[in-house]
Steps between C-alpha positions, in 0.01 A plus 500: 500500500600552127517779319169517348324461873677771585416743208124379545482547891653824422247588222188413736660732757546798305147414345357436849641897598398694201139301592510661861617830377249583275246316788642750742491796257144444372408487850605855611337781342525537147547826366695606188850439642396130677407456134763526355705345779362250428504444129872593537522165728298347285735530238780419700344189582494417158833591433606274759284202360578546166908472648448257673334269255774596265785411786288192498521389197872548404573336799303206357692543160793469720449209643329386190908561333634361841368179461536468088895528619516272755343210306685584199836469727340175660467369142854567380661351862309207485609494090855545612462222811374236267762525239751526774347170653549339174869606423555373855341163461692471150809566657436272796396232262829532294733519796330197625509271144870587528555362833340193383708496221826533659394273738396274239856562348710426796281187594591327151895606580484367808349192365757452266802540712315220778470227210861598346627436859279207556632366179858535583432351820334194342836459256718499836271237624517271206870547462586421875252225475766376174752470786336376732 
C-alpha cells in the first residue's frame, strides 16, 4: 500500500466512527446534554476530516515534489552518461587510430629492412656468381 491508500483507508475509518457515534448518540435519549454531546462530536468529526484532508493533500504535494526530483536527477544522470559515453568512444577511437598507425609505422620499417637485406643478398649472389 502507498501512502495515499493509507491516508484514505484511514480517512474512511475515522469517517465511518464519527458516522456510528452520532448513530449511537441520536439513538439514546436526547435531552439537552446528548445534544450537545453530540454537536461536540460532531465537530470533532469535522475537525478530524478537515485534518485529514489537509494531511492528504500535503502528502500529495509531497510526492508531487518527490517525483519532480527524481526525474530531474534521472535527466541530469542520463545527461552526464551520454556525454561520458561519448568521451569514452572518442578516446577509444583515438587509442585505436594510433595502434593502427604505429602498426602502420613499424610495418613500412620492417619492410624496408627485408628488401635492404634482400638486396644485399642479391649483390652476394651476383658477385659469387662473378667467381664462379
Amino acid at each position: 500500500m502507498n501512502i495515499l491508500e493509507i491516508v484514505s483507508a484511514v480517512f474512511a475509518v475515522l469517517a465511518a466512527c464519527g458516522i456510528l457515534a452520532v448513530i449511537v448518540l441520536l439513538l439514546r435519549k436526547t435531552d439537552d446534554g446528548t445534544k450537545s454531546e453530540i454537536a461536540r462530536l460532531s465537530e470533532k468529526l469535522d475537525a478530524v476530516q478537515k485534518h485529514t484532508a489537509d494531511e492528504f493533500a500535503r502528502n500529495r504535494m509531497e510526492l508531487a515534489n518527490s517525483l519532480d526530483t527524481l526525474g530531474k536527477k534521472t535527466d541530469a544522470m542520463t545527461k552526464a552518461n551520454y556525454e561520458h559515453q561519448i568521451a569514452l568512444n572518442e578516446t577509444v577511437t583515438k587509442s585505436l587510430n594510433d595502434i593502427r598507425d604505429r602498426t602502420l609505422e613499424q610495418n613500412e620499417k620492417q619492410t624496408k629492412l627485408i628488401e635492404n637485406a634482400i638486396g644485399k643478398m642479391q649483390e652476394i649472389n651476383h658477385a659469387l656468381e662473378f667467381f664462379v
